[in-house]
N, C-alpha and C positions, 0 to 999 in steps of 0.2 A: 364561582370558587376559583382562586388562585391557582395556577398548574405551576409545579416547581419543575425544575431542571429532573430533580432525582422520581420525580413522576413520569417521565417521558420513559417508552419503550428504547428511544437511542440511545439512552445513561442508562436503564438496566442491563441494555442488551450490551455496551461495552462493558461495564460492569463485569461481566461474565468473561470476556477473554483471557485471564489467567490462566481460571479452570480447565477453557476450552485447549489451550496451548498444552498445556499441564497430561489433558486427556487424550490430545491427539499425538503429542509426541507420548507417552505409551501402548494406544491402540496403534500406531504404524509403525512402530519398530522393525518388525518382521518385513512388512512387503517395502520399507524405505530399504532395509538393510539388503534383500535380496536385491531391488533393483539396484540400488549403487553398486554389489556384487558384481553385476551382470555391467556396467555402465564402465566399470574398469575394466573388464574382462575385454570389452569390445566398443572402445571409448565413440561415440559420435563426432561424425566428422563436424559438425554445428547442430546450437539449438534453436530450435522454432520458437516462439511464444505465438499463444492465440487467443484474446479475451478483448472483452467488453467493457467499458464503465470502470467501476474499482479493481474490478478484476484486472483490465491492462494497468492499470497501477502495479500492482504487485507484480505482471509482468514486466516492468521496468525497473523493476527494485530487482528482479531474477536477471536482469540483461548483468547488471553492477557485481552481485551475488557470483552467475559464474562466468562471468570472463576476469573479476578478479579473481577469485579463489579456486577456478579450473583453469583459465587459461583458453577457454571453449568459446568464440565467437557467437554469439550471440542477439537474434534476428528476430523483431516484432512482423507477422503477420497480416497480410492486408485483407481483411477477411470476404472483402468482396472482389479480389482479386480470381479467387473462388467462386464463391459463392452467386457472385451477377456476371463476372465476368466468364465462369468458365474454362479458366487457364490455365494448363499442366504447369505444373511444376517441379523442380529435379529434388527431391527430397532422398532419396535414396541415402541411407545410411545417419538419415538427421534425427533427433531426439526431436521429435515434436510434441510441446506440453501446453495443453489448455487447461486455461483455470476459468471455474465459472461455477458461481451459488446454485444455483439451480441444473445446472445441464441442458437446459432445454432449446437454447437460440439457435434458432434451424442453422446458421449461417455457419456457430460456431461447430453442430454437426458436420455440417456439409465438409469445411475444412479438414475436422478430426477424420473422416471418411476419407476424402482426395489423401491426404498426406497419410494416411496408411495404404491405401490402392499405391499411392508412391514410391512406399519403403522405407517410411520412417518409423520408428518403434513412437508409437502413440501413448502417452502419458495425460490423465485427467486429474486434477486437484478439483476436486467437486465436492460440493458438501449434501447433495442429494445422491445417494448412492446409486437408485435404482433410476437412475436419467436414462434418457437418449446416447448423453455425451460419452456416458460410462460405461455405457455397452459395446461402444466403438472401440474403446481403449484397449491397450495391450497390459497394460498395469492402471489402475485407479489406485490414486492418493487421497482417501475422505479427509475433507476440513474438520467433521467431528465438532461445526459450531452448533447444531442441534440448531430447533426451529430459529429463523428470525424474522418477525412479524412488522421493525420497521419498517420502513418503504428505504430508509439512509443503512446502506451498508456497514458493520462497524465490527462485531466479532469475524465473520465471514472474512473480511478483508483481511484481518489480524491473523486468523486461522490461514488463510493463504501465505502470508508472509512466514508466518512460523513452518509452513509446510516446505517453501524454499529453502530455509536455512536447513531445516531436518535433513532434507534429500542432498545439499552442499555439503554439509558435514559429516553426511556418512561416508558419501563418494570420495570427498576427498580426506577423510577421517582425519583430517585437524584434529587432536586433541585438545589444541584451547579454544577449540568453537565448539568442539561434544561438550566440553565443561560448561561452558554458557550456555547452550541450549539447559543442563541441568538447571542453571541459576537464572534461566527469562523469567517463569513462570512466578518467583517468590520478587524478581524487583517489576515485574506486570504488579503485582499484587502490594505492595510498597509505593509503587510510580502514581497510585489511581489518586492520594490524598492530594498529589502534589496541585497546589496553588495557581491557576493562572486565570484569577478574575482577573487578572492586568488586559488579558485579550479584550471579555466582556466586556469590560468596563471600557476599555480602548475604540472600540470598533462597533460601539451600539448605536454611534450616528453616521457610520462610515458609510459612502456609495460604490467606492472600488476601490479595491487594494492590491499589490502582488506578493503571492507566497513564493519566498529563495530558497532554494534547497540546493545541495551538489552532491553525484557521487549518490551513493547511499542512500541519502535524504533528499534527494531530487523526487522519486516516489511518492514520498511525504507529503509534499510540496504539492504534489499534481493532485490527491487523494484531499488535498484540504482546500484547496480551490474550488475542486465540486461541490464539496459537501456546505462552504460555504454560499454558491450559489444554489444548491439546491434544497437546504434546510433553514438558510436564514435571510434568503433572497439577497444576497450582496452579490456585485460582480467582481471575480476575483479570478489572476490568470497566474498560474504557476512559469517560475522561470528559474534557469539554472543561474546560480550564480556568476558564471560566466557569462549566459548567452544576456542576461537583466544588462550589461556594462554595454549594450549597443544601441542600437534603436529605444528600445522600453524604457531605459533611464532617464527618459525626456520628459516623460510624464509624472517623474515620482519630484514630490513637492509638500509643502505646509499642509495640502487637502489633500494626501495622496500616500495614506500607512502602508508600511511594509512591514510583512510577519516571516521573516530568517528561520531556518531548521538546520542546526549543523551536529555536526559528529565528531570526535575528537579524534582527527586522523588528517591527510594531505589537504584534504578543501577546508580545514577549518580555519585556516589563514585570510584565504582568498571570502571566503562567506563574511566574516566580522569583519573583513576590511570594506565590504557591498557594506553594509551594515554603517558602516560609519561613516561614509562618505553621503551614506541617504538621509544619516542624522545632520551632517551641514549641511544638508538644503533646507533643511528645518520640516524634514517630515519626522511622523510617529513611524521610531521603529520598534519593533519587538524581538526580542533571538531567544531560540529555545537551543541551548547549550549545554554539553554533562557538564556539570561542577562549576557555572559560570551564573552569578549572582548580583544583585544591584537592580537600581532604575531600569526598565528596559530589558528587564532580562525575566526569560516565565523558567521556573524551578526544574530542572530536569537530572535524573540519577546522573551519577559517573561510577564507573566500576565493570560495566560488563564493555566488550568489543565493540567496535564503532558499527561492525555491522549488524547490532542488537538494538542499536541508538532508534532507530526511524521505529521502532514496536513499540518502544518507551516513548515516545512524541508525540504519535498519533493517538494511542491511549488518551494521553493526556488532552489531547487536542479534542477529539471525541467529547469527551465530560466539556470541557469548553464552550464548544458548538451547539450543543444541546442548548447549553444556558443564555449562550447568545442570540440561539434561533427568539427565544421565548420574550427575552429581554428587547426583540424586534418586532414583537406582533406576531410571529410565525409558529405553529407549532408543529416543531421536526419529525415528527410521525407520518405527517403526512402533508408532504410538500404538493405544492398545485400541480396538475397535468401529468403526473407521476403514480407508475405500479408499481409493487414490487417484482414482477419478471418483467423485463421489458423482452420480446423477441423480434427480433433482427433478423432478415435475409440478406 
């Protein structure tokens, strides 16, 4: 029997992230609202990020998040800098937040542990409430994505992402990002129809490609790299729009697609100008852009803030993926040599 795209667990299970965004930003109002309370009261001198796999994704979409919109320096984690290595570190007075589906990677305990023995106020985005990781914490943030039975990440990570913005927007009560956060969940739900067998149909004899992203949608970029090597076996390396313009541009050619993610904001110059300069070499490019239409171009909303763009993309990207794994021989539930907890020391 034929498996379709919308028979796969990784197209139900994004499917579902509207909902999930929709349910988590009103289950966490109260402890988002309190800790932002408490985050101005006694602002962090920097933030930590600590995660694994998709999860460091959305930690690098939170680095963008708040050192623009806080102004708060913002520092990824080296988890076995800890965890193997053993190595104090000066946290004292730092906001350290792991995010992670399950709670469970001893490594990412180990750290949440040390950086509280430190004196950082410890923060968990976990979508298993009763973890390891959340017991450690001084505040837990639940993802609220309810089971996910893929092995490929896809509400969970969306729920992560939305949990960034919720915690940004309180603290720093933006009023036209509390307004967006109201209006993700109805253009999630809008966003899911949108059109991009052009990927599919692009990239169904492809061996390696590179995903651009900048800013904002550099996150993007990185989370659909993975997922493309890990649900529809292609090799694929995420690069900023910048860093893609140095060494990696050498490679991109006639047999060598690139797949663009921009946001309508400062790097959306610099992104479609990468963009066009890879279409005269005579490679396949692709850009997923608000309100930007044509050959080459996969359908994506415009209306809500640029930093809402990368939840509208990967959505979209997601349902993609899925179709593409399938349309390769692979079916994205269950990719080879792959759990869904992976644990880490």
């Amino acid at each position: 029997m034929t498996m379709h795209a919308s028979d796969t667990l990784m197209y139900r299970e994004a499917h579902e992230s509207a909902d999930v965004v929709a349910r988590q930003f009103a289950a966490n109002e109260r402890v988002v609202g309190e800790l932002a309370a408490a985050l101005r009261a006694r602002p962090p001198r920097f933030i930590v990020t600590c995660a694994r796999g998709s999860s460091d994704h959305a930690a690098a979409y939170a680095k963008y998040v708040f050192e623009t919109q806080l102004g708060i320096v913002t520092a990824s984690a080296s988890p076995s800098v800890t965890s193997v290595y053993a190595a104090p570190q000066q946290w004292e007075g730092a906001l350290f937040i792991a995010i992670s589906q399950s709670g469970k990677s001893p490594d990412l305990v180990r750290n949440a542990q040390a950086a509280k023995t430190a004196g950082a106020r410890v923060v968990a985005m976990v979508n298993v409430e009763d973890s390891p990781l959340a017991a450690i914490a001084d505040t837990v943030i639940p993802l609220h994505a309810g089971p996910e039975r893929s092995v490929a990440a896809t509400k969970s990570y969306l729920a992560a992402l939305a949990a960034i913005l919720h915690l940004c927007a309180r603290w720093h009560g933006d009023a036209k990002l509390l307004a967006a956060l109201e209006a993700l969940p109805g253009a999630l739900r809008a966003g899911w129809d949108a059109d991009w067998s052009a990927l599919v149909d692009g990239l169904a004899d492809a061996h390696n490609l590179f995903v651009v992203g900048r800013g904002f949608g550099f996150a993007a970029a990185l989370e659909a790299a993975l997922k493309f090597k890990e649900t529809c076996g292609l090799h694929a390396e995420a690069f900023s729009a910048a860093e893609v313009k140095h060494g990696p541009m050498a490679l991109v050619g006639p047999d060598f697609p690139v797949l663009c993610f921009a946001q309508d904001d400062g790097t959306l110059e610099s992104t479609l100008a990468v963009a066009n300069e890879f279409r005269g070499r005579g490679a396949q490019v692709l850009v997923a852009a608000p309100g930007l239409a044509g050959e080459g171009f996969l359908p994506l909303a415009s209306g809500l803030p640029a930093i809402c763009t990368p939840l509208l993309t990967i959505q979209s990207f997601y349902r993609a993926a899925s179709a593409l794994a399938l349309r390769r021989g692979y079916n994205p539930d269950v990719p080879p040599h792959l759990n869904k907890v992976t644990e880490t020391v």
